[in-house]
C-alpha positions in Angstrom: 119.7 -53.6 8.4 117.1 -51.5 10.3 117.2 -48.8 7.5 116.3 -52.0 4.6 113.5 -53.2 6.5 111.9 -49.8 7.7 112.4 -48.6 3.5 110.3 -52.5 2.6 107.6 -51.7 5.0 107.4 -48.3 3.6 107.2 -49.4 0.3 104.7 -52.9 1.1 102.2 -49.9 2.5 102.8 -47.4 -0.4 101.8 -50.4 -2.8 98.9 -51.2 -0.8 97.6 -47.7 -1.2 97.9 -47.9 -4.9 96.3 -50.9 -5.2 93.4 -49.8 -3.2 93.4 -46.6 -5.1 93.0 -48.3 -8.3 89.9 -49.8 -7.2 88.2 -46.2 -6.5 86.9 -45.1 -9.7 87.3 -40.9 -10.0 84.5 -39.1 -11.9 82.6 -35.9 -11.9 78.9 -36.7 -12.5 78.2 -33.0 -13.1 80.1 -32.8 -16.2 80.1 -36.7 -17.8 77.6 -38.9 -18.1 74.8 -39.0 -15.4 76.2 -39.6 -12.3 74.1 -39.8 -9.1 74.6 -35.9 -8.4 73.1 -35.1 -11.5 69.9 -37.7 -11.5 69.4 -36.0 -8.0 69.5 -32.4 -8.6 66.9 -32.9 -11.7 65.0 -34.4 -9.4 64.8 -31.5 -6.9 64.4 -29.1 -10.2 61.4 -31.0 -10.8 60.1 -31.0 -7.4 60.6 -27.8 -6.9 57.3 -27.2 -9.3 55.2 -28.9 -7.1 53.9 -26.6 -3.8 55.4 -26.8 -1.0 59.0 -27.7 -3.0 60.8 -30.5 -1.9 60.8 -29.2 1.5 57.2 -30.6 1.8 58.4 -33.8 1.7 60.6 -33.6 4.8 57.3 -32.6 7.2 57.9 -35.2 9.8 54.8 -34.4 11.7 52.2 -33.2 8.9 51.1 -36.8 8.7 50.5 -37.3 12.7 46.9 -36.5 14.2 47.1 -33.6 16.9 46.0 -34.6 20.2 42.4 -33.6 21.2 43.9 -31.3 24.1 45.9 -29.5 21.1 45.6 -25.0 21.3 44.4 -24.5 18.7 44.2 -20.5 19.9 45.4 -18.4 22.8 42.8 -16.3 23.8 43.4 -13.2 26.3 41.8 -14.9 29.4 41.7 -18.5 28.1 42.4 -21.4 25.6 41.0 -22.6 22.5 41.1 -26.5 22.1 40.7 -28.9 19.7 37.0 -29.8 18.7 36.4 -25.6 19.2 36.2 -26.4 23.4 37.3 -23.1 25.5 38.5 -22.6 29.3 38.4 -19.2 30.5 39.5 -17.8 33.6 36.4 -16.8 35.2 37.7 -14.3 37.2 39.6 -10.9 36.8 43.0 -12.1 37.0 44.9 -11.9 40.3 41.4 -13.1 41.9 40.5 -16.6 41.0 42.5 -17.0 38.1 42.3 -20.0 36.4 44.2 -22.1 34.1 44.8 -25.6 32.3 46.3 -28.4 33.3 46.9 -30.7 30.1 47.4 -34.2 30.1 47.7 -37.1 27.6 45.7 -37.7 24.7 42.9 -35.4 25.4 43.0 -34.6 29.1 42.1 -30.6 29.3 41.9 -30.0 33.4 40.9 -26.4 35.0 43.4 -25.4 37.4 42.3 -23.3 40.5 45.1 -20.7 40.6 44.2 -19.8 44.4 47.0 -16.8 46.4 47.5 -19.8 48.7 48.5 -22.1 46.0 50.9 -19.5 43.7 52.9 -17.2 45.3 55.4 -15.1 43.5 53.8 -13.3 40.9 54.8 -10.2 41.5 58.3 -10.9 41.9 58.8 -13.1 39.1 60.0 -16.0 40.9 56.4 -18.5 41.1 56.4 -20.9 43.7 53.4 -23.2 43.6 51.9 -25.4 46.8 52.7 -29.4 46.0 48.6 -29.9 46.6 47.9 -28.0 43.6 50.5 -30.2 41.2 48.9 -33.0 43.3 47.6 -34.3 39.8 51.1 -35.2 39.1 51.6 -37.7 41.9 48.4 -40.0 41.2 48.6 -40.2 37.2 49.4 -43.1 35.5 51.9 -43.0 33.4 53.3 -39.9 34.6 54.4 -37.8 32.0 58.6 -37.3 31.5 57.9 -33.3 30.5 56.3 -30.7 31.6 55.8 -27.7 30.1 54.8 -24.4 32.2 52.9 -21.2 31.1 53.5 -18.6 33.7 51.1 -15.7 32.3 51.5 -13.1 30.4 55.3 -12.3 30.7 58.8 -14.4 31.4 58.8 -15.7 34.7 61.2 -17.9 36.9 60.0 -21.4 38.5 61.4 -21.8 42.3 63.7 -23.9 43.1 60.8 -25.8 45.4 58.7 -26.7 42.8 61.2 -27.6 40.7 62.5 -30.2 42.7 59.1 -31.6 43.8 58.7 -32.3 40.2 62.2 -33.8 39.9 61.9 -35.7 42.8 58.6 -37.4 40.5 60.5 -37.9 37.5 59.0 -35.0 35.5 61.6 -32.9 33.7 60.9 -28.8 32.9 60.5 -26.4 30.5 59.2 -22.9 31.7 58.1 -19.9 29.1 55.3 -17.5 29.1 51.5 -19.1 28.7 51.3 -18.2 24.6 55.1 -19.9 24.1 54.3 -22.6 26.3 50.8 -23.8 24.6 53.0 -23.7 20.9 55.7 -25.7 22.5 53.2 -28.0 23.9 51.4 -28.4 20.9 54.5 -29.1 19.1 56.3 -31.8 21.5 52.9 -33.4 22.5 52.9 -34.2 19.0 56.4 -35.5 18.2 56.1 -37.8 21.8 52.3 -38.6 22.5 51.6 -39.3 25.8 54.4 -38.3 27.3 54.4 -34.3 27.1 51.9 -32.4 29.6 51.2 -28.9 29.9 50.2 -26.4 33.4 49.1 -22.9 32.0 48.6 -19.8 33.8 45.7 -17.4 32.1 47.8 -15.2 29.4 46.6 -12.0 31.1 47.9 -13.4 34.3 
């Protein structure tokens, strides 16, 4: 009895699956007709003739305005913005470097690199004093990333000043200055408003 009934359920759900596979209709567009595969690989032959190729058309940012704080060039001892403006370290570095703090839309702040504020250089592992990311605590909104340029080579961020910025609400991505103005240029762009930058001079 339990045999009959297990071989009708069986066969109830085999028919199912042939009635449903009826209603699938099996063809290969590249070889009959002009199926959808076909209509879009012409279309990608002829778009291919156009510069750029069809990649062009996938640019998700080519469309968006950079902000006015964008690099635009790293220079040895400074930045080149937007609108052709330049900050340059006006002293030798390890004296008074100084850098660029940048903010928002168009915010381009010089950044008083002081031996009491950034200790560390020479051992790789930067910590910098809470009064000089002071900036951080009064802005409004603050931003949820910010990106660090720690000179000329690969660098580590303390553990401090890590945390102080945690304990704002500001995530952290650390690279040298020249990676970290393309990276800011590149995020700033994809999430306006929300990405800021703090930039050591590249020959630091």
């Amino acid at each position: 009895m339990l045999r009959t009934r297990a071989v009708g359920i069986l066969s109830r759900s085999i028919h199912t699956s042939r009635v449903c596979a009826k209603n699938v209709k099996l063809e290969n567009p590249w070889f009959k007709g002009e199926g959808p595969m076909e209509r879009t690989k012409r279309k990608l032959e002829n778009t291919a003739a156009r510069p750029g190729g069809a990649l062009a058309e996938y640019d998700l940012y080519g469309d968006l305005e950079t902000a006015h704080n964008n690099v635009e060039a790293v220079l040895s001892n400074g930045f080149v913005f937007k609108d052709d403006k330049v900050l340059k370290s006006k002293s030798p570095s390890g004296k008074k470097p100084v850098g660029a703090i940048l903010m928002g839309l168009s915010e381009v702040l010089a950044w008083n690199l002081t031996p009491e504020c950034v200790k560390g250089l020479d051992t790789g592992l930067v910590e910098i004093d809470p009064a000089a990311l002071g900036v951080f605590e009064v802005v409004y909104p603050r931003p949820e990333l910010l990106i660090f340029g720690l000179g000329k080579k690969s660098r580590v961020l303390s553990p401090k000043t890590r945390n102080y910025l945690n304990s704002l609400g500001i995530s952290v991505e650390i690279s040298d200055s020249a990676n970290g103005a393309k990276n800011f240029d590149l995020l700033a762009t994809e999430r306006p408003g929300l990405v800021a930058a703090a930039l050591f001079p590249p020959d630091l």
